[in-house]
C-alpha positions as a printed Julia matrix, in Angstrom:
277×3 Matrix{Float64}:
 120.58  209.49  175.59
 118.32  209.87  178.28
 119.92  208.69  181.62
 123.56  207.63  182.74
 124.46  203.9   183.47
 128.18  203.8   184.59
 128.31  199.75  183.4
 131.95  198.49  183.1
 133.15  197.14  180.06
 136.93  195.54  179.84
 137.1   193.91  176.26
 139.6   191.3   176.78
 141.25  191.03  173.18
 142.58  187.38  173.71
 139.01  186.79  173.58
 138.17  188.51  170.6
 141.19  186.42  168.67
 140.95  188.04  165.54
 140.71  191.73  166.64
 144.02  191.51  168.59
 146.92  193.48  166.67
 149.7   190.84  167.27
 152.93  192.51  167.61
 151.96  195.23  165.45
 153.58  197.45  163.04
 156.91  198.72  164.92
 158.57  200.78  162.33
 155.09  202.63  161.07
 155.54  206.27  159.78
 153.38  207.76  162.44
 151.36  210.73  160.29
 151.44  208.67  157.38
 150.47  205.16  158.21
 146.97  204.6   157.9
 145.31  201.75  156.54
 146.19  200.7   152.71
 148.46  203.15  152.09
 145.73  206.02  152.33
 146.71  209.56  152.59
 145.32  211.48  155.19
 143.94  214.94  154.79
 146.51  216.87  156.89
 148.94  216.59  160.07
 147.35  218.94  162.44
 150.84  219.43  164.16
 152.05  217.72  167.71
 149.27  216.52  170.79
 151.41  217.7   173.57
 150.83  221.44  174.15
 153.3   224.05  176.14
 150.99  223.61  179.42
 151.47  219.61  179.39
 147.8   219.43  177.86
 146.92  217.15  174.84
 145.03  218.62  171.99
 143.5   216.3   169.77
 142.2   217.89  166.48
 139.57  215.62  165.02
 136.4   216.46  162.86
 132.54  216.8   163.59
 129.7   216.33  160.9
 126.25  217.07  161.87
 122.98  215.65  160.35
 119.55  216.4   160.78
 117.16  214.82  163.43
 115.38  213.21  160.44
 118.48  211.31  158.51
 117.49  207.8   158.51
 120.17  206.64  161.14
 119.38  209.78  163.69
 116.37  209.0   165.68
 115.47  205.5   163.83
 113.13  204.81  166.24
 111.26  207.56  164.99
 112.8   207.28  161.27
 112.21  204.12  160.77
 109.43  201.15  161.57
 110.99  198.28  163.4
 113.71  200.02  164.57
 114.94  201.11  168.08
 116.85  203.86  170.33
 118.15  201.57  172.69
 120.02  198.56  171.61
 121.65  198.04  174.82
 125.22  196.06  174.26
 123.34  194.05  171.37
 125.05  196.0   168.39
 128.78  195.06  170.09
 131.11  192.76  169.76
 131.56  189.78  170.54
 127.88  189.04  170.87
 126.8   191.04  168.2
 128.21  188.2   165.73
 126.06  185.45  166.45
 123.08  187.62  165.84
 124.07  189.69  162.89
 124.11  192.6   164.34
 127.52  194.38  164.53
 127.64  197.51  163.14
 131.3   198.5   162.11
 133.49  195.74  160.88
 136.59  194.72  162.87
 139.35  196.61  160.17
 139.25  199.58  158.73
 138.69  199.85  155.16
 141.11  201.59  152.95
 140.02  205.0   153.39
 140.77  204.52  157.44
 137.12  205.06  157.75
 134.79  201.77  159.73
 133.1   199.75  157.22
 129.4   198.58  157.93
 128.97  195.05  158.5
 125.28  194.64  159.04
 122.67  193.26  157.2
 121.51  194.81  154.09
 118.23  195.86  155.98
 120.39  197.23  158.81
 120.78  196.51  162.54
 118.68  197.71  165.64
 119.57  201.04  164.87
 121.04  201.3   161.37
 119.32  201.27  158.2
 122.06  199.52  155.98
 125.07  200.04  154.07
 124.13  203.31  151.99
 123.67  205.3   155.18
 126.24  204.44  157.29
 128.92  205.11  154.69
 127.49  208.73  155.01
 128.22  209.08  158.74
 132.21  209.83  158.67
 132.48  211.37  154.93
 131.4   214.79  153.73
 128.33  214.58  151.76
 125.37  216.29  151.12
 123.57  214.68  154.1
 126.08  216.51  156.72
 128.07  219.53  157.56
 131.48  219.28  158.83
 133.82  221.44  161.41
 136.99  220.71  163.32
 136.74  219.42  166.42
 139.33  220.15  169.13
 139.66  218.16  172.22
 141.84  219.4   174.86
 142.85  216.72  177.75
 144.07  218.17  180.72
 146.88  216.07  183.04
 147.2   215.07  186.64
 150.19  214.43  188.59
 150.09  210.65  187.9
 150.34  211.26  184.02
 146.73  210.19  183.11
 144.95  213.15  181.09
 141.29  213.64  181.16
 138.52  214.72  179.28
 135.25  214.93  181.04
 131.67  216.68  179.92
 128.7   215.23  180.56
 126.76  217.79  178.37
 128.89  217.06  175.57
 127.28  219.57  172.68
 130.1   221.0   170.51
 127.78  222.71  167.71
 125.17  224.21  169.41
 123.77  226.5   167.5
 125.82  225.86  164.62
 125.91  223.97  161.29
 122.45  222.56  160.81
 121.65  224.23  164.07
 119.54  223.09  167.36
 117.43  220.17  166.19
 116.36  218.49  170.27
 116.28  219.23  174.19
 117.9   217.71  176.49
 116.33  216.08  180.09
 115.55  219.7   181.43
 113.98  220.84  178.04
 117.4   222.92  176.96
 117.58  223.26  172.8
 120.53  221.57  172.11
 122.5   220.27  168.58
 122.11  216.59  168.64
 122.88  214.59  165.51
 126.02  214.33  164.95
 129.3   212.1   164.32
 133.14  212.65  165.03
 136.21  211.14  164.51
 139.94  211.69  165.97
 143.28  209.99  163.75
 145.78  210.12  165.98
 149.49  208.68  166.51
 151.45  207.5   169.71
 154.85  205.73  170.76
 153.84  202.66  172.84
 155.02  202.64  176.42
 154.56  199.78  178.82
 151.75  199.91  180.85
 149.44  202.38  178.44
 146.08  201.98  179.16
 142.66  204.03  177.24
 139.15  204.33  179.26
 136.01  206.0   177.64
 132.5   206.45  178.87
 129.93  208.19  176.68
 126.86  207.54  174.72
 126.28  206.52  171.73
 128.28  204.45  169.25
 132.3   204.4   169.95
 134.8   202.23  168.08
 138.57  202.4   168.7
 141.04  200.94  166.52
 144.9   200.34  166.7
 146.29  200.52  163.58
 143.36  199.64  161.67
 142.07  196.51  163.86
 139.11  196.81  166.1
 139.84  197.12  170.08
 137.28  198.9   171.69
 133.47  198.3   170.24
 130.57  200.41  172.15
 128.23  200.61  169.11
 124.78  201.3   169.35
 122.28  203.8   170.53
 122.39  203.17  174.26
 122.78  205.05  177.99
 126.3   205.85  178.69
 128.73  202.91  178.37
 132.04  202.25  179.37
 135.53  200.46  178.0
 139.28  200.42  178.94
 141.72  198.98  176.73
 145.59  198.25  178.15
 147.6   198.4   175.53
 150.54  195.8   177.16
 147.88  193.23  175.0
 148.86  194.51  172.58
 152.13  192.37  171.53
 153.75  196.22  170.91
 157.46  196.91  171.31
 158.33  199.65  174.2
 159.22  202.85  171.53
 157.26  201.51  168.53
 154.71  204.26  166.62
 151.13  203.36  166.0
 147.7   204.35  164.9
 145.29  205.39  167.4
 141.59  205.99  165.51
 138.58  206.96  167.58
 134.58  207.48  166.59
 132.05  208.52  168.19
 128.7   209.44  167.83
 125.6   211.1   169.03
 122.45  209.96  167.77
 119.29  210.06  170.25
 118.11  212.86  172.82
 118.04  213.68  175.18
 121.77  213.32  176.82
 125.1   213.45  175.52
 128.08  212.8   177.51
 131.85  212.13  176.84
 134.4   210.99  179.12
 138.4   210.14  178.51
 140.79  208.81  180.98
 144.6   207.81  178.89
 148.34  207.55  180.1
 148.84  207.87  175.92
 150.8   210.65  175.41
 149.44  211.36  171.45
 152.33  212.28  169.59
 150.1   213.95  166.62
 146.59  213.84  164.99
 145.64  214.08  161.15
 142.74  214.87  159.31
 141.14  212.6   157.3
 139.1   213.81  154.53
């Protein structure tokens, strides 16, 4: 995106009624537990490191600049590059214009819940079911993220030139603010596992889309093309049990120059991540 807003989001799940978890899943087989019984790809081994650190393995895809729902605005007539918080719930229900559903489907991948023509900045169905799954419209690469710990516990991730593939997979495909070739393009995803602890709490800033689930439900929806946006979600709304293991899915993506920036604040000690093919 092409400037950053630091605008405050706290999704209060009472609110949201149906996205809140309840008192969850407390006896969940942490590597194994995603939704419908679906097997994941492979447990990438424990989070914690030896130096205290947290290293989530996730996965990366890149597309080109001209895939449909890269760039629409340019793609696509009647479509935009900034849709502001209109592609987010709650409000995005009264105008048809949500973009992941509130559960994750089977294959603990979001499910599209726009109109067949698409939202603001989607062009239906077909498309998005392309942008978390290996197909001949991407290429895919692991993605490690490694959050580094302060002395109150809360372990950060932080760039605000957040381009992981330069100059790989489909290659350099836009430039940035100050006219630097960069990789844009692309989508990612993190599966991970924790052991709820009172007073667990998850902040993210970045642009573009983000949705966080907790075992499988919707809790943190930033969809959209948009300036950098922010969410925390504390977990004590959760209804969890203190010591009880749960499911802890994150995407995010990167779809518009000329910025891309990534920012994670947690007290969540992950316990593990998995791959999800």
């Amino acid at each position: 995106m092409r400037a950053i807003l630091h605008q405050s989001v706290f999704l209060s799940l009472l609110a949201l009624g149906a996205l809140a978890c309840g008192g969850g899943e407390t006896n969940k087989t942490a590597v194994n537990s995603k939704p419908g019984g679906y097997n994941p790809g492979g447990n990438n081994g424990d989070a914690l490191q030896g130096d205290g650190t947290l290293k989530l393995i996730g996965t990366i895809r890149d597309f080109k600049a001209t895939y449909p729902d890269m760039e629409p605005c340019t793609n696509n007539s009647g479509k935009t590059c900034d849709s502001q918080h209109n592609e987010q719930h709650p409000g995005c229900v009264a105008t048809n214009q949500c973009i992941a559903d509130t559960t994750l489907g089977s294959d603990a991948k979001p499910q599209y819940a726009g109109p067949a023509s698409g939202t603001l900045t989607t062009t239906g169905a077909t498309n998005f079911s392309n942008w978390f799954k290996d197909s001949a419209n991407s290429q895919s690469a692991p993605l490690p993220l490694t959050l580094t710990p302060d002395a109150n516990g809360i372990f950060t991730y932080k760039n605000l030139e957040f381009f992981p593939i330069d100059g790989q997979l489909f290659g350099n495909d836009g430039k940035d603010g100050n006219g630097v070739s960069h990789n844009f393009h692309f989508t990612t995803e993190w599966h991970l596992t924790f052991t709820y602890q009172t007073g667990q709490t998850f902040y993210f800033h970045g642009d573009d889309d983000l949705w966080v689930f907790v075992d499988g439900q919707l809790q943190i929806d930033l969809g959209g093309i948009h300036i950098g946006h922010d969410a925390t979600l504390n977990l004590d709304t959760l209804g969890f049990a203190p010591g009880s293991n749960h499911d802890f899915d994150i995407f995010y993506c990167e779809r518009h120059v000329t910025q891309s920036e990534i920012e994670i604040q947690t007290s969540i000690q992950f316990t593990g991540s998995v791959t999800v093919n």
